[in-house]
N, C-alpha and C positions, 0 to 999 in steps of 0.2 A: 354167184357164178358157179355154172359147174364146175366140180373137183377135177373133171376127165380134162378140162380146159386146162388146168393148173402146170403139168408136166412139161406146156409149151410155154408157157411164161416163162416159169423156172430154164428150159434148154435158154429161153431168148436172154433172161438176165446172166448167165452165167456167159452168154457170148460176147453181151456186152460190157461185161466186168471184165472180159481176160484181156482184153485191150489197154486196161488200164492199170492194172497190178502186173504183167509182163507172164502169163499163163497161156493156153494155146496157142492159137500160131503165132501169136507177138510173144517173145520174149525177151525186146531190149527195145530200150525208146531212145533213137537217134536223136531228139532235142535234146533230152540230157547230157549227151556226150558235149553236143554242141554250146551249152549253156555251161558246163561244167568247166570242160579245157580251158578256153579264153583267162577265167577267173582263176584257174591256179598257174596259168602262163606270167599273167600280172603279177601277180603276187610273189611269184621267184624273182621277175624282175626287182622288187623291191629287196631282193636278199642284202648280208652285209656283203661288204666290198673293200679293199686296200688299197691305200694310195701313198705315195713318198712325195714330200714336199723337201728340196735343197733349194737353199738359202745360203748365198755368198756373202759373207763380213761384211756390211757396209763402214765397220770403224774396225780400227787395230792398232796396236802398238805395245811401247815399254813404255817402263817408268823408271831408272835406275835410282839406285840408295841416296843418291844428291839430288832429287828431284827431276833430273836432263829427263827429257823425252823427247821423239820423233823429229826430224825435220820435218817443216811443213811443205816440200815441196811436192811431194805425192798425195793420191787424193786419200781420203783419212781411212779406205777399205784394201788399200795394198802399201800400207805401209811394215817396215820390220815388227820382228815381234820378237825379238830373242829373250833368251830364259836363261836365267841361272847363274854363275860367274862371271866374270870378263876380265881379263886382267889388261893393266892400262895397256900396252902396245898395242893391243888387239882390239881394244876399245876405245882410242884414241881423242875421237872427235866428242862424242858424249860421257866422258870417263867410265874409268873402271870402277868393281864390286858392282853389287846383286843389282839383276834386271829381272824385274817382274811384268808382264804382258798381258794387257786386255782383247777383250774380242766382242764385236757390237752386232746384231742381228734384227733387222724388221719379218717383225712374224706378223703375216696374215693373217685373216679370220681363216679359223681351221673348219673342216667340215669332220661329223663327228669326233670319236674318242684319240688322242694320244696314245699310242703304243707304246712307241721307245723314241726317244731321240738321240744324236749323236754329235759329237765333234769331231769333225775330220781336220788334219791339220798337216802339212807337208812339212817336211822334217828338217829337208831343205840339209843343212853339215851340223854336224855334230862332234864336238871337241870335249872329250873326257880324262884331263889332267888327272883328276884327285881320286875319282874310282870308276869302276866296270860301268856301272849304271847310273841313271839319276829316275829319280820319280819326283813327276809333276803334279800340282796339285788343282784343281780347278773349283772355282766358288762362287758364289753369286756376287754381287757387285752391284751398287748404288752409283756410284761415279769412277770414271774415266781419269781422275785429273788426282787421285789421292794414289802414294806410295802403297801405307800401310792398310789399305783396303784390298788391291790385289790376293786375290787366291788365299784372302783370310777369315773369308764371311762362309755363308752357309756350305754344304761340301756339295758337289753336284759330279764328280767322278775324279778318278789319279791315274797317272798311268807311269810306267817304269819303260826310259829307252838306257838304249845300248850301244855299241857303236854299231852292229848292222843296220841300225834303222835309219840311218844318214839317205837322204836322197830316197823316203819313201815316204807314205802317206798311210799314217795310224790315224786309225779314230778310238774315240776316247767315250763309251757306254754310259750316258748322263743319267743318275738316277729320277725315281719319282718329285724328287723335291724340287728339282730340275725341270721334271714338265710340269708340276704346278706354276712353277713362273713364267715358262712360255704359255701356258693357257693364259694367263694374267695377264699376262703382256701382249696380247692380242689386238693388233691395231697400233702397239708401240716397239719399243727396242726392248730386246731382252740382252741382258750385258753377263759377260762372265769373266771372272777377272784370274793366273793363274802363277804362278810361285812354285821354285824347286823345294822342298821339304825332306827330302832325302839329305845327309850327312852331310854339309858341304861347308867350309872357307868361306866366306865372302869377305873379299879383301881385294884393294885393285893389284895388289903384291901377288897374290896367292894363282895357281896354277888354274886356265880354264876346268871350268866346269859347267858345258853350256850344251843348247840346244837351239835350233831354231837359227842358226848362227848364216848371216848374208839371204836373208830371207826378204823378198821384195813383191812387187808387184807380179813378177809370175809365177808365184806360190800360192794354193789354195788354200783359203781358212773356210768351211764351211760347217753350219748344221745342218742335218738330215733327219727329219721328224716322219715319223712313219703315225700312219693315220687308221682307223677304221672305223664304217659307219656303221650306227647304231645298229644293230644284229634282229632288232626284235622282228621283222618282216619276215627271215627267215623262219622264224618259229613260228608265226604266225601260216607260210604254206606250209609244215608239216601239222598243224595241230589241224586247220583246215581241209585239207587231204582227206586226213586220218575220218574226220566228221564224213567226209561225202561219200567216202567208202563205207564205214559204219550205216549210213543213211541206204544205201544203193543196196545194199546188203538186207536190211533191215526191211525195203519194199522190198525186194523179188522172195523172202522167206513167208511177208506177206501175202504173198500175190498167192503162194503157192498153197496157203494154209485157206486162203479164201474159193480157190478153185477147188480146193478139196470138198471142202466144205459143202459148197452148192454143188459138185457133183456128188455127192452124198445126197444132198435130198431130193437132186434130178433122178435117181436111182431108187429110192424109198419113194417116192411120189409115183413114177412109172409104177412099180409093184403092187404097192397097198393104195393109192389111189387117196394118199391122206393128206388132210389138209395142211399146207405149210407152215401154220403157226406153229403144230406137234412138231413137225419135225423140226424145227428151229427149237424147242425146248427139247428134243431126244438129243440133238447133234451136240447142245451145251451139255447135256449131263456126260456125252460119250467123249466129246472130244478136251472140253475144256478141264 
């Protein structure tokens, strides 16, 4: 072929190159936007996310130092649940000395991770003979039906009332040990069983020192597990993101080094009328 021919090949590749690297009149390709958006729209959908799961007692009660427990005329999730002293006048019907309190909970299958969970528990009156405060102890628990098992087994949170906290509703910060067993117990009861451990008398002679006191069916005993789902989708649209920018980036620098390029030899080709192989090996030595 003639070389004089060559100059219109070259003007003709170089036009139909800049269409496709984003160089002359095109310099953005509408499908990519198109193709791109959708796939990191999704993908945020998939981010993490928070959820609170509360759970109302389905079991509750005491156990006092003699064995007494509950009457069974309420249903087993609003029964009393008093703590701590009682002295006989005041505790009459089930006798006096120490009352320890359990609390029964059906955990669902959780979705994702455990964050924190809690014990909220209505205070309901509060009767403090012997001192300012009492601190309650809360623990994990095997059975319902033992004294000395109450708030004596593993430690899952404590907390200290006072007499403001009569007629309000504390929750009680359950540690790790604590959501390991409600994960485990997923699908079953998770039990937590709880005991005054603060300085006290237990004597049915000796002066209240109690909590939780005329506590019944319209008092709330709940847990409140707070949840979040697995995080990694999140990372997954910034790491993704970050690629189609790098990539986006990375064609239009090319687009630009390629138009240069062939307009470089459309320009040497026009002049010196040289064959294109040369100048594909002048443009490596000059440009590369």
């Amino acid at each position: 072929m003639n070389t004089i021919m060559q100059p219109r090949l070259a003007r003709s590749r170089i036009a139909s190159t800049s269409a496709l690297f984003g160089c002359g009149l095109v310099t953005w390709r509408p499908w990519l936007v198109t193709l791109i958006v959708p796939c990191v729209l999704a993908l945020q959908t998939l981010s993490a996310s928070a959820g609170v799961v509360t759970l109302d007692a389905t079991q509750r009660g005491f156990i006092t130092q003699t064995g007494a427990t509950n009457p069974t005329n309420l249903p087993a999730g609003q029964r009393d649940y008093l703590l701590g002293n009682c002295t006989l006048n005041s505790c009459f019907a089930t006798g006096g000395g120490e009352y320890r309190n359990f609390f029964g909970f059906a955990i669902p299958a959780l979705s994702g991770s455990v964050v924190s969970a809690a014990l909220q528990i209505d205070t309901v009156g509060i009767d403090l003979g012997q001192s300012a405060s009492m601190i309650a102890n809360f623990s994990s628990l095997n059975s319902t039906t033992n004294f000395s098992a109450l708030g004596t087994g593993t430690a899952y949170g404590s907390i200290a009332y006072g007499g403001a906290d009569a007629n309000t509703t504390r929750s009680i910060l359950l540690d790790q040990a604590a959501i390991s067993a409600i994960l485990a117990d997923q699908g079953g009861a998770f039990l937590i069983g709880g005991r005054a451990i603060s300085a006290t008398t237990f004597d049915p002679a000796a002066p209240n020192e109690l909590v939780f006191e005329h506590s019944g069916p319209q008092d709330a005993t709940r847990l409140v597990i707070t949840t979040r789902e697995i995080s990694e989708p999140g990372s997954i649209v910034m790491v993704s993101t970050s690629l189609i920018g790098m990539l986006l980036l990375r064609l239009r620098r090319g687009g630009r080094l390629f138009c240069r390029r062939h307009e470089y030899r459309f320009a040497r080709a026009s002049h010196a009328r040289l064959p294109l192989q040369r100048l594909d090996d002048g443009f490596r030595h000059r440009i590369w």
